[in-house]
LUMLUMLO-834015 format. One record per atom (N, C-alpha, C, CB): x, y, z; residue number from 1. Coordinates in nm, 4 decimals, always signed. Each point is the difference from the previous one (the first is absolute). Glycine has a CB too. Layout:
% residues N
TORDREN          X          Y          Z   num
TORDREN          X          Y          Z   NUM
...
//
This chain:
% residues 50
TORDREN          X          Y          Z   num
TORDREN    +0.5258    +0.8592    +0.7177     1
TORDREN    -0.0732    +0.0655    +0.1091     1
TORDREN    +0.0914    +0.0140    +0.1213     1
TORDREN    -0.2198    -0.0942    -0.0842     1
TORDREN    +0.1952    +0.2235    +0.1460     2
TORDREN    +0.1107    +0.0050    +0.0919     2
TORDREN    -0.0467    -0.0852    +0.1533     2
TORDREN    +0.0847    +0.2580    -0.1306     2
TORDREN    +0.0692    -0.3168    +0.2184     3
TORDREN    -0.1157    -0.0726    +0.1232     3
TORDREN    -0.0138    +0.0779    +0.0727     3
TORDREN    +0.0423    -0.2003    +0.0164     3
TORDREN    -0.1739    +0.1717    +0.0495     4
TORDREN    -0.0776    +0.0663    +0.1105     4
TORDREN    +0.1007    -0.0498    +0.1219     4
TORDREN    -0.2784    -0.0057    -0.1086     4
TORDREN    +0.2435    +0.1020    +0.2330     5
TORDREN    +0.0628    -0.0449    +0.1245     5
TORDREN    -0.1061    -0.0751    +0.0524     5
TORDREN    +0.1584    +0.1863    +0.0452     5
TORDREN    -0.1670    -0.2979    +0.0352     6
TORDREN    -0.0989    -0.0558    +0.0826     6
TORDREN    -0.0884    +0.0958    +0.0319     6
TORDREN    +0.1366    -0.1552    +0.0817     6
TORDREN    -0.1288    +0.2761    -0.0316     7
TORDREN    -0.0957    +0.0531    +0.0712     7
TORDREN    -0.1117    +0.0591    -0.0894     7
TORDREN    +0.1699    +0.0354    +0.1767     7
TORDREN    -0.1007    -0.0299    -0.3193     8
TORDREN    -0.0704    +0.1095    -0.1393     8
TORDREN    -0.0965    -0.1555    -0.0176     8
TORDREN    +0.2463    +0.2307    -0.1774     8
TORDREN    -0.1794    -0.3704    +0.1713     9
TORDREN    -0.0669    -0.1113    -0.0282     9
TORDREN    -0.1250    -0.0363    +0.0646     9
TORDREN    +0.2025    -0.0530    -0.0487     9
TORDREN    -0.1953    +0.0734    +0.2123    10
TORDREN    -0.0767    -0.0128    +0.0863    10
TORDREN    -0.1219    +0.1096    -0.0251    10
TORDREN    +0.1975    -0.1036    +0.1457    10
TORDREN    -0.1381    +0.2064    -0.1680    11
TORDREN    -0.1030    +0.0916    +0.0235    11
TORDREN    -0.1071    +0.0151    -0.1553    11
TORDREN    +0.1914    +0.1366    +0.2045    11
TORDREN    -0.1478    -0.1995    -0.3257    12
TORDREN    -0.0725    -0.0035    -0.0901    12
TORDREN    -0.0631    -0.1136    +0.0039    12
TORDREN    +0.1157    +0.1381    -0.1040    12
TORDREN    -0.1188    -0.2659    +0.1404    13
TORDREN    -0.0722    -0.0999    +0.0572    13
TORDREN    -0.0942    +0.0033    +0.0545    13
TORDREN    +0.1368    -0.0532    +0.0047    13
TORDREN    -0.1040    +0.1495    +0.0981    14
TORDREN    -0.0884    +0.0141    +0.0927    14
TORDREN    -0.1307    +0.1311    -0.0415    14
TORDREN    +0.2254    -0.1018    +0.1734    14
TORDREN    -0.1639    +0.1643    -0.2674    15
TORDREN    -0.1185    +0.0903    -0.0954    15
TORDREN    -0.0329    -0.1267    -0.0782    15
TORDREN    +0.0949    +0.2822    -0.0384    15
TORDREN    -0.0747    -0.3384    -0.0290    16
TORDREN    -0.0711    -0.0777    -0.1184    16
TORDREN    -0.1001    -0.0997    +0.0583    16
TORDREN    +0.2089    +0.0163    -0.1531    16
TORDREN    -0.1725    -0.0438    +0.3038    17
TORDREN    -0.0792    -0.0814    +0.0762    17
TORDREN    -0.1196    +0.0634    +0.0289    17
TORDREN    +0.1811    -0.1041    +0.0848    17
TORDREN    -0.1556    +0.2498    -0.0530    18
TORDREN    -0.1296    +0.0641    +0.0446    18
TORDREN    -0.0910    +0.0668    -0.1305    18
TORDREN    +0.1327    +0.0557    +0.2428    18
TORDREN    -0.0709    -0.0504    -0.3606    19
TORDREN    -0.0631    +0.0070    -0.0939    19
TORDREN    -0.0609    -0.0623    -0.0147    19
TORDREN    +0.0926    +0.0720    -0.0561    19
TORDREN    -0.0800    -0.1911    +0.0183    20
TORDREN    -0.0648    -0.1154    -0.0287    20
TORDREN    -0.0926    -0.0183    +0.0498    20
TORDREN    +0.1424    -0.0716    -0.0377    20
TORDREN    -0.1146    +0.0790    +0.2113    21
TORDREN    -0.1302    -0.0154    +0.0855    21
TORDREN    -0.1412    +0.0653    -0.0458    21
TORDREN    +0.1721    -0.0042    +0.1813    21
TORDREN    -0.1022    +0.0979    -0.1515    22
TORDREN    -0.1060    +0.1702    -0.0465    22
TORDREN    -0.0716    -0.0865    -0.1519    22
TORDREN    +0.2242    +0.3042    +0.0832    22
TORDREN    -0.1557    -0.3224    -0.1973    23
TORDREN    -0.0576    +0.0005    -0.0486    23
TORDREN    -0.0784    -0.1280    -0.0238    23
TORDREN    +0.1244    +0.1833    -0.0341    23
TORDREN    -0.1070    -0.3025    +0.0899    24
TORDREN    -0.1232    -0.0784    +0.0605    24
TORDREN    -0.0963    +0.0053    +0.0595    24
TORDREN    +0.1074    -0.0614    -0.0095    24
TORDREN    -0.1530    +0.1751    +0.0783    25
TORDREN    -0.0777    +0.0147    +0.1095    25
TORDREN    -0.1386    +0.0567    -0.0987    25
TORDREN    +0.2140    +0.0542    +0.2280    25
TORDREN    -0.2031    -0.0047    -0.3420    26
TORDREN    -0.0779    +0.0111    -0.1070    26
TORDREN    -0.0622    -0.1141    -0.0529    26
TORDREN    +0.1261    +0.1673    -0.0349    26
TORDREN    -0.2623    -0.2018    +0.0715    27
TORDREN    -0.0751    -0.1429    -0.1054    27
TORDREN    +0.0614    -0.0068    -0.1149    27
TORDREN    -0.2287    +0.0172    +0.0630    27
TORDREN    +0.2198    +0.0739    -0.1567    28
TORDREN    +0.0211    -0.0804    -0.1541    28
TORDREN    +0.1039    -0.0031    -0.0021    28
TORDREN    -0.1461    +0.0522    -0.1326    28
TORDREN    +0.2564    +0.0072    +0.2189    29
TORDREN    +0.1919    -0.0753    +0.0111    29
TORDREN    +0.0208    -0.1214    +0.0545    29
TORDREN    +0.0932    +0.2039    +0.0488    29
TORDREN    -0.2259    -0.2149    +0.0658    30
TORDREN    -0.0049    -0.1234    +0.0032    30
TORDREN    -0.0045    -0.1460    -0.0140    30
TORDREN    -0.0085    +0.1552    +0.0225    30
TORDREN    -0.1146    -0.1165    -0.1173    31
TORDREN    -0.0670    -0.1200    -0.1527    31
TORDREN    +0.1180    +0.0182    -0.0387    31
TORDREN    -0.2632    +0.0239    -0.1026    31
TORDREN    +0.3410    +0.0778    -0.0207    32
TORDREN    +0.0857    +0.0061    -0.0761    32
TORDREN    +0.1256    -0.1381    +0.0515    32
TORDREN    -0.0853    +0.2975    -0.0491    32
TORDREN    +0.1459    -0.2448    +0.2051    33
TORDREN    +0.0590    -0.1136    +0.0506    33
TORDREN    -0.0064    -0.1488    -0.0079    33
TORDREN    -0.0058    +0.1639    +0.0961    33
TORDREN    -0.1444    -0.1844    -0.0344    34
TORDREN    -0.0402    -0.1665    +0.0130    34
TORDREN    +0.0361    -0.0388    -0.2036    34
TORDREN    -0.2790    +0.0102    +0.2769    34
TORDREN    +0.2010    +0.1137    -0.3504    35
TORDREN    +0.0065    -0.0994    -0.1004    35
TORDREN    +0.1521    +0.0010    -0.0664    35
TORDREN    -0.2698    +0.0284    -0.0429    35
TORDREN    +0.3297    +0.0518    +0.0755    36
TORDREN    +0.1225    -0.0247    -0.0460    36
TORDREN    +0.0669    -0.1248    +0.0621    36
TORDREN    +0.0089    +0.2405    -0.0424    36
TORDREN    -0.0155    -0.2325    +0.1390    37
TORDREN    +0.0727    -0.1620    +0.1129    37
TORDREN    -0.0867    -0.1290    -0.0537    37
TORDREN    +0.0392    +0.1409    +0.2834    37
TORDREN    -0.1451    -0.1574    -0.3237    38
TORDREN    -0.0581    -0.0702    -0.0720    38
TORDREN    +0.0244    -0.0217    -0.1073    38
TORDREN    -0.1055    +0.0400    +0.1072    38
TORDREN    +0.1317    +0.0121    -0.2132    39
TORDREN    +0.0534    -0.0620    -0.1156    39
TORDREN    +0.1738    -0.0008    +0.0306    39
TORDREN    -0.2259    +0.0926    -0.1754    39
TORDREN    +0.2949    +0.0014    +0.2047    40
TORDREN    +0.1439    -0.0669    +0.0918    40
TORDREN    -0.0054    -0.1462    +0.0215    40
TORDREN    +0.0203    +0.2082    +0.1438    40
TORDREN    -0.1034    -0.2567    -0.0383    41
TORDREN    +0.0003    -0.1415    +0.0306    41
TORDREN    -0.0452    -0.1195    -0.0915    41
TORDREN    -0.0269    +0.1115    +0.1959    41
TORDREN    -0.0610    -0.0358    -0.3081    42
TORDREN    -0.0657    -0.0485    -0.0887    42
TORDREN    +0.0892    -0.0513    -0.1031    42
TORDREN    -0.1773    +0.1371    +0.0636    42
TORDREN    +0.2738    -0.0743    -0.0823    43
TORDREN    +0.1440    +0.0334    -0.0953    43
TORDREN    +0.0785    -0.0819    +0.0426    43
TORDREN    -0.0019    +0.2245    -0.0359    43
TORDREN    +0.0667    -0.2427    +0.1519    44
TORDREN    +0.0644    -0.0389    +0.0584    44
TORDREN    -0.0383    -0.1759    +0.0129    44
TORDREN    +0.0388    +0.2668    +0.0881    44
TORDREN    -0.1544    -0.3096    -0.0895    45
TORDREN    -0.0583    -0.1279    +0.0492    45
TORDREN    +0.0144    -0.0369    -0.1128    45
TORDREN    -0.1500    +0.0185    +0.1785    45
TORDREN    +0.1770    +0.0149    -0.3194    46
TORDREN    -0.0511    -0.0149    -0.1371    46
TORDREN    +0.1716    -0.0584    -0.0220    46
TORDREN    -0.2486    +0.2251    -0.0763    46
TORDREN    +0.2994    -0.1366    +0.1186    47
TORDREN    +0.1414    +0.0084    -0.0335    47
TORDREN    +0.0826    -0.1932    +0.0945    47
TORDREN    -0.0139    +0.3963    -0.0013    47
TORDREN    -0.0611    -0.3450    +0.0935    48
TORDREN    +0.0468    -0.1487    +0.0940    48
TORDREN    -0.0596    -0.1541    -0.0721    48
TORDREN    -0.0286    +0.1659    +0.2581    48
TORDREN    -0.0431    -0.1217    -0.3340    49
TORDREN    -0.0617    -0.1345    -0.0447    49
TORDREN    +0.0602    -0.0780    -0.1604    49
TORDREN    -0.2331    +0.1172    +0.1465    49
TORDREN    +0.2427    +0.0089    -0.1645    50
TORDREN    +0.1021    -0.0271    -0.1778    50
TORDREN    +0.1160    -0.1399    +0.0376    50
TORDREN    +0.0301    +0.3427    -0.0941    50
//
């Protein structure tokens, strides 16, 4: 992959940030979120205990 200049870096960040937003601001992207971070942590706690 070719490198980006800082500014190509910055400036796609800063779209993926506002994507994201945007597309949270929707209830069921919402739910979708919590339950994803929920089993994430769920996974993760499982993993710490082994």
């Amino acid at each position: 992959m070719a490198q980006l200049s800082p500014e190509a870096l910055e400036a796609r960040r800063q779209h993926e940030r506002e994507y994201r937003r945007k597309w949270r601001q929707k209830p069921e992207n919402k739910q979708k979120e919590k339950e994803y971070r929920r089993r994430y942590w769920e996974r993760k706690a499982k993993e710490l205990m082994q």
